[in-house]
Residue, then its C-alpha position, 0 to 999 in steps of 0.5 A: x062558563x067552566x073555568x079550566x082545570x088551571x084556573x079552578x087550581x088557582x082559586x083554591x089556592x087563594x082561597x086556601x091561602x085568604x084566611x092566612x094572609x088576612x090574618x096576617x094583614x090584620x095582626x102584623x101588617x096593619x099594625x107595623x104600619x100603623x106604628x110607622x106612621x105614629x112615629x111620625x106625629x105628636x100623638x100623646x094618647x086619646x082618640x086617634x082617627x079624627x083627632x085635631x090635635x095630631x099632627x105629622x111633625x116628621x122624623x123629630x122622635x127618631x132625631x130625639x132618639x139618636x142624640x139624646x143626652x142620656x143615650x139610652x137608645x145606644x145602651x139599649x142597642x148595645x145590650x140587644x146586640x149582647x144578646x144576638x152575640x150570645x144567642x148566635x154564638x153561644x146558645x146555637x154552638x153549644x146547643x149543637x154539640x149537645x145534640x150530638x153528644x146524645x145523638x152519638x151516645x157519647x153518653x152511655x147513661x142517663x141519656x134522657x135525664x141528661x136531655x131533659x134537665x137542659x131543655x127544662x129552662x126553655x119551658x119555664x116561665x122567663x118571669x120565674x126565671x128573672x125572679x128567682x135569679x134576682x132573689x139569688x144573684x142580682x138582689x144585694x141581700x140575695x142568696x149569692x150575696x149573703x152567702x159571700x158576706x159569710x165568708x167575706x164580711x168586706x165584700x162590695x155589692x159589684x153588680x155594677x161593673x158589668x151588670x148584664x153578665x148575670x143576664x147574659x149566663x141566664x140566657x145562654x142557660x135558658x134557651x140552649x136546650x130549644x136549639x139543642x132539641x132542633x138540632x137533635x131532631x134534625x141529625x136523627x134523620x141522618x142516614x146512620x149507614x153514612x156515618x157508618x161507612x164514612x167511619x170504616x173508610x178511615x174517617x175519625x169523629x171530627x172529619x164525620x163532624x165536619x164533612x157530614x153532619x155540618x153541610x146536613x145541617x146548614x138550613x137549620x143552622x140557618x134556621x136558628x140563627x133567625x130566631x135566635x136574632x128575632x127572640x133577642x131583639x124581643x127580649x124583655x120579660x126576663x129582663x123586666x122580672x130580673x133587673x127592670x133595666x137597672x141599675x141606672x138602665x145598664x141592663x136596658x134593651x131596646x124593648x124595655x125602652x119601648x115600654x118605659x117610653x110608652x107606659x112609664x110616666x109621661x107616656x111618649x107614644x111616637x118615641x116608642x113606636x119609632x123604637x118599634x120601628x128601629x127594631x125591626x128594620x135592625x132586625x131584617x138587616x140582622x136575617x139579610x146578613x144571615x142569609x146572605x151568610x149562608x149563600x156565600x158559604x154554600x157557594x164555596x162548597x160549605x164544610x165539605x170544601 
């Protein structure tokens, strides 16, 4: 029997689709769903598949979570969101117009130094990173302390004020240069003889900005803003080299809460799987809104409304 010329399309495509959805089933799938359902039980280690004593107790974790006395989970959260904050609206803006300062030689010299020393931070080890800021910023006898006792012998170690500024400057300064360089790549497409004509009809550098590189660029602004929101709730190198959540889990986040629960002392498996499982349902509301962010404003015309 001869298959049709359809059919014969149809099975290639699955089977040239087979290897990367198995993989995927395998590496995300089974294993979200996985932590979903151990949310739901009293497992505390072992064996897992045929062990008597676990037993699904419900959502007793997520009700632990939310109103335990220490509100870590919130302080978590609100720390995660800090972060959305500064990689959506700090690092994607700023990343933006780097690039197109290189992009339209607002730089005449040094060019290539100038890319590179802001890209440099994004290919460093984050566990580098969090190490020397501790030994320079974060520590109470780091270099920046020992510096400001010389010259004020009085002067308190005030990290606690607000100890995650210093976490929130690292990571505008460390990821800004991965956003300038997507950017970059992509405005380098654009046409240059439609700046150009745009700039002898009368068209100064703002409207050129406005009207013409931003509606070009909207899907990778879009683009970034869902890795940004996904890189931020997965935070926790930098910040368990930098601070190890301290002081006093003021500069906690959601997956260092995760790993404190799972593997720091009496290991609570169902409590850090229903985090798991928290951060992910914040992060599809967080792209969903995003999404739906960039609908609206392409509906209403975009910048060159």
């Amino acid at each position: 029997m001869h298959m049709t010329m359809k059919t014969q399309k149809k099975l290639s495509y699955a089977l040239l689709v087979l290897p990367a959805l198995v993989v995927y089933l395998a590496v995300v799938a089974f294993p979200t769903i996985f932590s979903v359902i151990l949310s739901l039980t009293n497992y505390n280690g072992g064996l897992i598949f045929g062990n008597p004593d676990i037993e699904v107790v419900g959502f007793t974790s997520y009700r632990w979570m939310f109103t335990e006395p220490t509100r870590s989970f919130y302080t978590s959260l609100r720390n995660n969101l800090l972060i959305v904050g500064v990689s959506v609206f700090g690092q994607i803006p700023l990343g933006f117009i780097l690039a197109y300062i290189l992009n339209q030689k607002l730089i005449k010299r040094g060019r290539g130094f100038f890319q590179s020393m802001i890209f440099l931070p994004y290919v460093i080890s984050p566990i580098i990173i969090g190490v020397l800021f501790n030994a320079m910023i974060i520590n109470p006898r780091s270099l920046y302390w020992e510096v400001a006792r010389f010259f004020n012998p009085d002067i308190q170690f005030t990290l606690h004020s607000n100890p995650m500024l210093p976490v929130l400057f690292v990571i505008l300064w460390m990821f800004t240069g991965f956003y300038m360089i997507i950017f970059l790549a992509h405005m380098q497409r654009i046409d240059p003889a439609i700046l150009e004509a745009a700039r002898i009809d009368g068209a100064n550098e703002p409207r050129v900005l406005r009207h013409i590189v931003l509606p070009a660029m909207t899907s990778e602004i879009v683009t970034c803003a869902i890795l940004a929101i996904s890189g931020s709730l997965k935070t926790f190198d930098l910040i368990y080299a930098m601070t190890n959540g301290g002081p006093a889990g003021q500069t906690r986040v959601l997956s260092l809460f995760m790993y404190l629960s799972a593997f720091s002392g009496a290991p609570n498996y169902p409590l850090a799987n229903a985090i798991s499982t928290v951060m992910v349902i914040i992060s599809i509301i967080l792209i969903v809104v995003v999404r739906w962010a960039a609908k609206l404003f392409d509906r209403h015309g975009g910048y060159g409304k």
